[in-house]
C-alpha positions in Angstrom: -20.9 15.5 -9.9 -23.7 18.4 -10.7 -22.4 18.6 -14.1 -21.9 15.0 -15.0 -26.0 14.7 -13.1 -27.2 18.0 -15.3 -25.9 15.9 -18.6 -27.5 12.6 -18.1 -31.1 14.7 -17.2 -30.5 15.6 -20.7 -29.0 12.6 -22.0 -29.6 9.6 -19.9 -27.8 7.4 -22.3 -24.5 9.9 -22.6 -22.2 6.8 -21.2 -19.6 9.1 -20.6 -20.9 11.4 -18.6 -22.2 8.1 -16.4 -18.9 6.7 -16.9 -17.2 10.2 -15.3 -19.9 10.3 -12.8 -18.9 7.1 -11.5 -15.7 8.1 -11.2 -16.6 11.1 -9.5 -18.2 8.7 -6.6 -15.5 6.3 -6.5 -13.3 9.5 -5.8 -16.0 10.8 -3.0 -15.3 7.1 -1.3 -19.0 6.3 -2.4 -18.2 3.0 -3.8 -21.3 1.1 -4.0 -22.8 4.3 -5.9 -19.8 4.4 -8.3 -20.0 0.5 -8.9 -24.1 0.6 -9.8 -23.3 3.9 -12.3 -20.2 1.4 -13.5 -22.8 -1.8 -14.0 -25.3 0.4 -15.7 -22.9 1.8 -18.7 -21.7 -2.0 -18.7 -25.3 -3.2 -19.3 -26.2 -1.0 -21.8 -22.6 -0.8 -24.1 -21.1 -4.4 -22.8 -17.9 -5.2 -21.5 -14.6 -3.8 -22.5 -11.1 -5.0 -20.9 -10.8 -1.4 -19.7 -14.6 -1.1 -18.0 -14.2 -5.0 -16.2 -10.6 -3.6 -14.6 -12.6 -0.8 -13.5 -15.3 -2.9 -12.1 -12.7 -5.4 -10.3 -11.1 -1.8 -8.9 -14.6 -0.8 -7.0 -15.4 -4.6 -6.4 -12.4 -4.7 -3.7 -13.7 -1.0 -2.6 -16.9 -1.9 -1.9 -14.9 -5.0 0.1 -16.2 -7.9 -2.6 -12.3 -9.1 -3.7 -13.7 -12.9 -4.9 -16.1 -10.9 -7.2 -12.8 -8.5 -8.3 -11.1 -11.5 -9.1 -13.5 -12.6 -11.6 -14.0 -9.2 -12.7 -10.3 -9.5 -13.6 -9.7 -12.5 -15.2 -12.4 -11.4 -18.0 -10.4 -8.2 -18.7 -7.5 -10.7 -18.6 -8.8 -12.9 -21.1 -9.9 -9.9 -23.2 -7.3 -8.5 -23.6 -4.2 -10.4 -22.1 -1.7 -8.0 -22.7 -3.3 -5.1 -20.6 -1.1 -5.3 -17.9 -3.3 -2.9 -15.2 -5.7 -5.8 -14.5 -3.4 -8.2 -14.2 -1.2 -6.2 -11.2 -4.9 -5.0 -9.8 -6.0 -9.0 -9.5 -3.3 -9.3 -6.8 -4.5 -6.6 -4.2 -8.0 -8.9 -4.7 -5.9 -12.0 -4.1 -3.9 -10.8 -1.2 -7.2 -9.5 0.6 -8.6 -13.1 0.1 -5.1 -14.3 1.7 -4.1 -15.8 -1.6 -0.3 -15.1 -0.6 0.9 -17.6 -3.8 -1.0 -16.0 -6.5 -1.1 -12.3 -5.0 2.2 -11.9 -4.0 3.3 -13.3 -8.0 1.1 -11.0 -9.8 2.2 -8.3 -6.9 5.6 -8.3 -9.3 2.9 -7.0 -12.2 3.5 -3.4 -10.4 7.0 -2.5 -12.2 5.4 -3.7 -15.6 2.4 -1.3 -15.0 4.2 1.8 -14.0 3.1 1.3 -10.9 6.4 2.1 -9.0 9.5 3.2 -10.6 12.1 1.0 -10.1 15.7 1.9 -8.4 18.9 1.9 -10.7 21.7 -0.5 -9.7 24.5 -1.9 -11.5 24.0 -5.5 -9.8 21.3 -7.7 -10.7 17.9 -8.6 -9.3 18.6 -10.7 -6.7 15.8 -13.8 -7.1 16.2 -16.1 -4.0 19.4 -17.6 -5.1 22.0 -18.4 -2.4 23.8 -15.2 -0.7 26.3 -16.7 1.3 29.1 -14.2 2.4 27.3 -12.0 -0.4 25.9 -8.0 -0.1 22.2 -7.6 -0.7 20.7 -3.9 -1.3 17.2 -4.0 -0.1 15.1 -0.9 -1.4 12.1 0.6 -0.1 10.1 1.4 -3.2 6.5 3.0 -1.6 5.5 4.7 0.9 7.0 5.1 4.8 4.6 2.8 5.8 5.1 -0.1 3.2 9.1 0.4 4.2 8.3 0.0 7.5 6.0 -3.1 7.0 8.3 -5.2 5.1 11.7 -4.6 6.3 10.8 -7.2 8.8 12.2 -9.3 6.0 15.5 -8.1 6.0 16.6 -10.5 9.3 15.8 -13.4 7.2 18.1 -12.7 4.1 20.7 -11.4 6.8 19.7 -15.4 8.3 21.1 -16.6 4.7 24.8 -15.6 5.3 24.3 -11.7 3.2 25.6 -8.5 4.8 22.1 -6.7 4.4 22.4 -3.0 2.9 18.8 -1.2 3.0 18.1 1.6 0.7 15.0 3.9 2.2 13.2 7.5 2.6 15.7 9.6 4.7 13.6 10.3 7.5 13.7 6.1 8.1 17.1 5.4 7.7 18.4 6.1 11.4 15.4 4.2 12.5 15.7 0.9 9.8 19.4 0.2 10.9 18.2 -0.7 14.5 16.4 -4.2 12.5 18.3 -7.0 13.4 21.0 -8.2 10.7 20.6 -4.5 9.0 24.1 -3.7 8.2 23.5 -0.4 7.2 20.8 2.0 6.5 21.3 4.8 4.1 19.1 7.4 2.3 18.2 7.2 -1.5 20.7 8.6 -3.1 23.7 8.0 -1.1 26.0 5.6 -2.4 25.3 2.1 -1.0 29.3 0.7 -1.6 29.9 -2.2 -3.4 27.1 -5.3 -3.5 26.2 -8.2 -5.1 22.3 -7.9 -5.5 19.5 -5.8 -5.2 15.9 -6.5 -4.4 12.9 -3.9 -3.6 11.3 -4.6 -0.3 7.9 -5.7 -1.5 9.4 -8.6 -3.0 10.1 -10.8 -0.5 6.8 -11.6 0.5 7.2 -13.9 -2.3 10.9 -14.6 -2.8 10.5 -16.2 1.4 7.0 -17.5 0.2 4.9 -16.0 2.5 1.5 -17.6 4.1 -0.6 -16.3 6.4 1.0 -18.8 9.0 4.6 -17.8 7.8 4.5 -14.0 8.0 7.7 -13.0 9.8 6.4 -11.9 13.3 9.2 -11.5 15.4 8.5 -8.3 17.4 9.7 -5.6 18.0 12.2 -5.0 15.0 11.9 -1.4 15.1 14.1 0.1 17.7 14.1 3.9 18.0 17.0 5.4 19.4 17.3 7.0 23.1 17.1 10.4 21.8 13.9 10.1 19.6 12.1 8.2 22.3 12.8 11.3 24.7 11.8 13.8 22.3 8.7 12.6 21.0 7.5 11.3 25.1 7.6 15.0 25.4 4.6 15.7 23.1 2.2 13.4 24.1 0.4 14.1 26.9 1.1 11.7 30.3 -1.4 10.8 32.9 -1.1 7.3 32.9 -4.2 6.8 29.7 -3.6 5.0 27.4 -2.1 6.2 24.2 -3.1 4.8 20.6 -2.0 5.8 17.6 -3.9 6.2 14.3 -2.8 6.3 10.7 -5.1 6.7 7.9 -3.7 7.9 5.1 -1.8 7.2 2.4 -0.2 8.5 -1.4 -3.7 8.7 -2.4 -3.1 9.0 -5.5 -3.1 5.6 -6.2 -6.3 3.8 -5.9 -5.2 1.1 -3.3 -4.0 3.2 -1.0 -7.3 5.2 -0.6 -8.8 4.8 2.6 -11.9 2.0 3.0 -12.6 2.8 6.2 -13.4 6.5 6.8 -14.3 8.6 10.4 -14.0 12.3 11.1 -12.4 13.1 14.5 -15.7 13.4 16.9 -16.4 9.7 16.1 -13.0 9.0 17.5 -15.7 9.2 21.1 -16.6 5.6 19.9 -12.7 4.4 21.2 -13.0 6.5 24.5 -11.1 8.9 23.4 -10.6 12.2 25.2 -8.4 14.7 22.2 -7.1 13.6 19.0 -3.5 14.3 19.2 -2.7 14.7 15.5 0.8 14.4 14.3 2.1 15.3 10.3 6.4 15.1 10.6 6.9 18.5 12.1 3.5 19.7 13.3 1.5 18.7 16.2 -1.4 20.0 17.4 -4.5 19.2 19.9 -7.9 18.7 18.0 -11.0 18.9 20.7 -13.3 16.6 20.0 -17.0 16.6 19.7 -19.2 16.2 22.5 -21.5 13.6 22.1 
């Protein structure tokens, strides 16, 4: 950010040096700094379909998705075929719980590169009936995201299909404990013979989803004897309660960046006594901060 400050002391109208210093901010999860630099390059050179998707982007940052949405249908209208705006709308719609709009221009994510899809040899399955068929469900994100929506496989299993799900390796044993989950295998093992396919994050839409009609039947995650034994061993017992926090994501992509951010001595605010932090393999006990 010196550099990009250093030019426009020299230069103050050198827009791309504003424009990179913007993006700089947005990076340092200052958002409302990155969206004035943003507005200012935009009032003095005007709108392009490129510099509105950019504003809609820090519009839901800064936690202002109806102004994103607007922000997106210009770019839209600018240029319709830009398809980045047009999946970017629907994180803007969902946070608005827009389910029927989001969720359809959620499907804008394979057209934009923004997830690679899985090869199969059957097609897309699209809601039709599945009776005494095989569906492959597919995680196509992150752990998390798998986790989240495989709450959906019990309902297609509730339409008569032998429910195959396709995930990260480290989830399988735990996804075939979900109710109506046939099997569970990793990507990359064969998945046998099926009928259709569908990635995960689809069937918020395919079962359209409301924020009345999201499936809530809890627990569907059922870990094993074993794990539960091993992992009881690291945490510490006493009778406290225990709470855990996950706040990161592939943050390389812009909507998985963190909104909300806290170092660990703020963690006091919740009562807490040490910040047991977990990543796979390594655990170890953070002290925190008196205060």
């Amino acid at each position: 950010m010196v550099a990009y400050r250093a030019a426009l002391d020299a230069a103050p109208g050198f827009h791309a040096a504003r424009r990179g210093l913007s993006a700089a901010l947005r990076d340092d999860g200052r958002f409302a700094a990155a969206l004035a630099e943003l507005d200012r390059v935009i009032a003095e050179e005007g709108t392009t379909p490129s510099s509105l998707n950019e504003r809609g982007i820090l519009l839901i940052m800064c936690r202002r998705p109806a102004e994103a949405v607007a922000a997106f249908d210009q770019a839209i209208a600018a240029d319709p075929g830009m398809v980045a705006p047009q999946f970017n709308q629907s994180i803007a719609l969902l946070h608005l719980g827009d389910f029927a709009r989001g969720w359809a221009q959620y499907e804008n994510r394979f057209r934009a590169a923004m997830v690679r899809e899985l090869p199969f040899e059957r097609p897309r399955w699209r809601g039709e009936p599945v009776e005494g068929r095989t569906v492959v469900l597919w995680g196509e994100q992150g752990h998390g995201d798998t986790l989240q929506f495989v709450r959906y496989a019990p309902l297609v299993a509730a339409r008569g299909a032998r429910v195959v799900v396709v995930a990260q390796t480290a989830l399988a044993p735990l996804l075939a404990s979900v109710p109506g989950v046939a099997a569970a295998v990793p990507v990359g093992a064969a998945v046998g013979p099926h009928d259709f396919h569908a990635p995960l994050m689809s069937l918020p839409a395919l079962f359209g989803t409301t924020l009345d009609s999201i499936p809530a039947e809890v627990p569907y995650l059922t870990p094993d004897a074993a794990t539960r034994a091993r992992w009881a061993g690291r945490f510490p017992a006493g009778g406290r309660l225990r709470v855990g926090l996950a706040w990161a994501g592939l943050l390389e992509r812009w909507w998985d960046r963190p909104i909300l951010r806290f170092t660990v001595d703020r963690l006091r605010l919740l009562a807490a006594g040490d910040d047991l932090v977990l990543d796979s393999e390594v655990a170890e006990t953070v002290p925190l901060v008196a205060g």
